[in-house]
C-alpha positions in Angstrom: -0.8 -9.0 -26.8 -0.1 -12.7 -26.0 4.0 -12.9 -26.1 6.4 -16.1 -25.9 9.5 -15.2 -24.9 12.1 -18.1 -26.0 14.6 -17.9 -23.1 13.2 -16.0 -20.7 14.1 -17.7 -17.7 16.7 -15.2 -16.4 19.0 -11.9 -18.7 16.9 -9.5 -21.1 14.4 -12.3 -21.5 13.1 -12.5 -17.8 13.6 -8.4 -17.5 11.3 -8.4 -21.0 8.6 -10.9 -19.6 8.7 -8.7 -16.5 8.0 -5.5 -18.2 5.6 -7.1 -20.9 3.1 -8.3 -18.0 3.3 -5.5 -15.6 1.9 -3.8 -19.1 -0.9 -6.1 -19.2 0.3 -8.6 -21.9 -0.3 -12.5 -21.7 3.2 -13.8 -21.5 4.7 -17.4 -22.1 8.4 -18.2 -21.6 10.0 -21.3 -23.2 13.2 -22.2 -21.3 15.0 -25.4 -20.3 14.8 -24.6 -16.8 11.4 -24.2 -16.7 11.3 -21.1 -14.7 10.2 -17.4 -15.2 9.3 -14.3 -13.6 6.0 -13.8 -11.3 2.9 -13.8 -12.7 4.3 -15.7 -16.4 3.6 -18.8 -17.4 6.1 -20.7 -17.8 6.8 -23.7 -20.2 10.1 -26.4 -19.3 11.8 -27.4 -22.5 14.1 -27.7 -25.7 13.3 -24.7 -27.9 15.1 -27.1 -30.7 12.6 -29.8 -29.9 10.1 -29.5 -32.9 6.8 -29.9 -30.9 7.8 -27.7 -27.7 8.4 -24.8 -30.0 5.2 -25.5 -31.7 3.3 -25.7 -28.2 4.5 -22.8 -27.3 4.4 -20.1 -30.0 0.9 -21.2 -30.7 -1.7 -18.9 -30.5 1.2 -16.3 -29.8 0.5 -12.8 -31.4 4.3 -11.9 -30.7 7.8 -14.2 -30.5 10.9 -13.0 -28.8 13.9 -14.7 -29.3 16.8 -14.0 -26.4 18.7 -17.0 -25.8 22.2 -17.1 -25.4 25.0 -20.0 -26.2 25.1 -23.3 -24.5 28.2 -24.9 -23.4 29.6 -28.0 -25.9 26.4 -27.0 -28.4 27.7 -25.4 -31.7 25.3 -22.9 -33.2 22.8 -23.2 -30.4 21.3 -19.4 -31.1 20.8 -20.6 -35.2 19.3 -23.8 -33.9 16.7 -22.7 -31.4 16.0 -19.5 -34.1 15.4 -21.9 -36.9 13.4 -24.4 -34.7 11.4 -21.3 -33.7 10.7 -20.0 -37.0 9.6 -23.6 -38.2 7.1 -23.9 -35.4 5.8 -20.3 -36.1 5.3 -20.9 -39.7 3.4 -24.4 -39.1 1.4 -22.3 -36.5 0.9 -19.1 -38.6 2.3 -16.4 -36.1 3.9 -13.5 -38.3 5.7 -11.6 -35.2 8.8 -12.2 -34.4 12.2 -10.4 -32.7 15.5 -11.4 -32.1 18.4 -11.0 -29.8 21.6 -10.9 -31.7 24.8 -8.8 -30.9 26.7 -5.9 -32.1 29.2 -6.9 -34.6 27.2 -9.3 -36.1 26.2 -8.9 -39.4 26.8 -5.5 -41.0 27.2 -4.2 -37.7 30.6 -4.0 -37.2 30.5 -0.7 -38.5 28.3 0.9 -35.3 31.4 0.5 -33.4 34.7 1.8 -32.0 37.2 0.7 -34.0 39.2 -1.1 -31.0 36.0 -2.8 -29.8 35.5 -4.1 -33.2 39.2 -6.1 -32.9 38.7 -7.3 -29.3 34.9 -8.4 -30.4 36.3 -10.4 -33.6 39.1 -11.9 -31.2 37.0 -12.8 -28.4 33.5 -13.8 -29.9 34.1 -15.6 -33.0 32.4 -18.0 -32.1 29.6 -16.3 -30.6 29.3 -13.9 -34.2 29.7 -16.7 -36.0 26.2 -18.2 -34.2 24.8 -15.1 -34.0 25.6 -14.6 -38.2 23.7 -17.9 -38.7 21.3 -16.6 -36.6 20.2 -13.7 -38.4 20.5 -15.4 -41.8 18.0 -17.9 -41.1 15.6 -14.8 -39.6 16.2 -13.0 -43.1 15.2 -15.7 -44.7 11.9 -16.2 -42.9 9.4 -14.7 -44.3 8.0 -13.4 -40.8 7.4 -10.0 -39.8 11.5 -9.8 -38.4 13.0 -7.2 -36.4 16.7 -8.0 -35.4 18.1 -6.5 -31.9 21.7 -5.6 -32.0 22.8 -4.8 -28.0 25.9 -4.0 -27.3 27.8 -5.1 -24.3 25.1 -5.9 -21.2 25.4 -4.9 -18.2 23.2 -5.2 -14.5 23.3 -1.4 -14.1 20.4 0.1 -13.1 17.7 1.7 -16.0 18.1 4.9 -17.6 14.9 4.1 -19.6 16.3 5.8 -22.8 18.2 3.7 -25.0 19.9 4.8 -28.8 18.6 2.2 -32.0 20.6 3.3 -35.0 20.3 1.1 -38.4 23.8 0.8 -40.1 22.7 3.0 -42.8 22.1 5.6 -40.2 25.6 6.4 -40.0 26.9 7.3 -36.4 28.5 4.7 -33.3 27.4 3.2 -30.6 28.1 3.1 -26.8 30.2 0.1 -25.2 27.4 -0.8 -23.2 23.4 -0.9 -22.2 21.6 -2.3 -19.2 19.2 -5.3 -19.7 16.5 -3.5 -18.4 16.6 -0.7 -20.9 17.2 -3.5 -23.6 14.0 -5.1 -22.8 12.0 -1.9 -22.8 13.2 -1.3 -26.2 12.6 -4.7 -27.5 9.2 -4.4 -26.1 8.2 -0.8 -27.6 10.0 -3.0 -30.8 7.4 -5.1 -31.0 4.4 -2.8 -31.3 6.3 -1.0 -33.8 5.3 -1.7 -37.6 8.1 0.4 -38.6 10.7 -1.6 -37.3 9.4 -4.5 -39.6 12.5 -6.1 -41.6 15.2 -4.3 -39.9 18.0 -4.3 -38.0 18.8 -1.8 -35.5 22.5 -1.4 -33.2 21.0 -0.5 -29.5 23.1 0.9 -26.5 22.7 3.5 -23.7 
């Protein structure tokens, strides 16, 4: 598959362009910095910038969305999504999946009930993006899949990883690594079932 990866520069995004090519796909990340992981071609600029979106989700069979806040800009996850969705529909890529968080949305539900307080005390803001975020992928049209993770963490791979939607019933774990994030984001998007849902992920 060719892939763009919209913040892939360092987190789950560089972990997922490193898995994605060491499978064999053609990947492209879109960052500010400019920078990605060996062998990926990488693309410096403003996913919010109309025509560096469109440059680089053209052609693209797959988009991945994984960018996080930026400090003093409100919203930045809704922007850059929306921007991103624009330039796919102009460009007619169907594929796309997207970082959110746990407690966003419907979510809230998938976790401990004390980790649900500390989340809405803490990460307002950051729901709040991430609720804007999600509204606009809903809202599409695309072929959406929305990633839930809960807390990341640096921690080396397990490889397994648990993807419950919220009408599964059942909790998740306080934590997953990045790595095992980006494997399941990247078995995600060769999965037609996964189409139009939302799924909770943790170790």
């Amino acid at each position: 598959m060719k892939i763009t990866i919209i913040g892939g520069s360092r987190g789950t995004g560089a972990q997922l362009a490193a898995l994605a090519h060491a499978a064999g796909h053609e990947v492209t990340v879109l960052s500010r910095s400019g920078q990605a992981p060996a062998g990926v071609q990488a693309v410096a600029g403003d996913a919010t910038d109309p025509a560096a979106a469109a440059r680089a989700v053209s052609g693209a069979d797959a988009v991945v969305v994984t960018v996080g806040g930026a400090k003093g800009v409100p919203r930045q996850r809704t922007a850059v999504t929306r921007s991103v969705i624009s330039a796919m529909q102009e460009k007619g890529v169907r594929r796309l999946v997207v970082q959110s968080s746990l407690g966003a949305g419907d979510s809230g539900s998938q976790m401990p009930a004390p980790l649900r307080l500390v989340m809405k005390a803490v990460l307002a803001k950051a729901l709040a993006d991430h609720n804007g975020q999600e509204a606009a992928v809903k809202d599409s049209g695309l072929d959406w899949t929305i990633v839930r993770p809960t807390g990341l963490t640096d921690k080396e791979p397990s490889g397994t990883w648990k993807a419950l939607e919220t009408t599964d019933g059942g909790q998740l774990g306080g934590s997953i690594p990045r790595r095992d994030l980006a494997a399941c984001m990247l078995h995600t998007l060769t999965d037609d079932s996964s189409v139009g849902k939302a799924f909770g992920v943790s170790s």
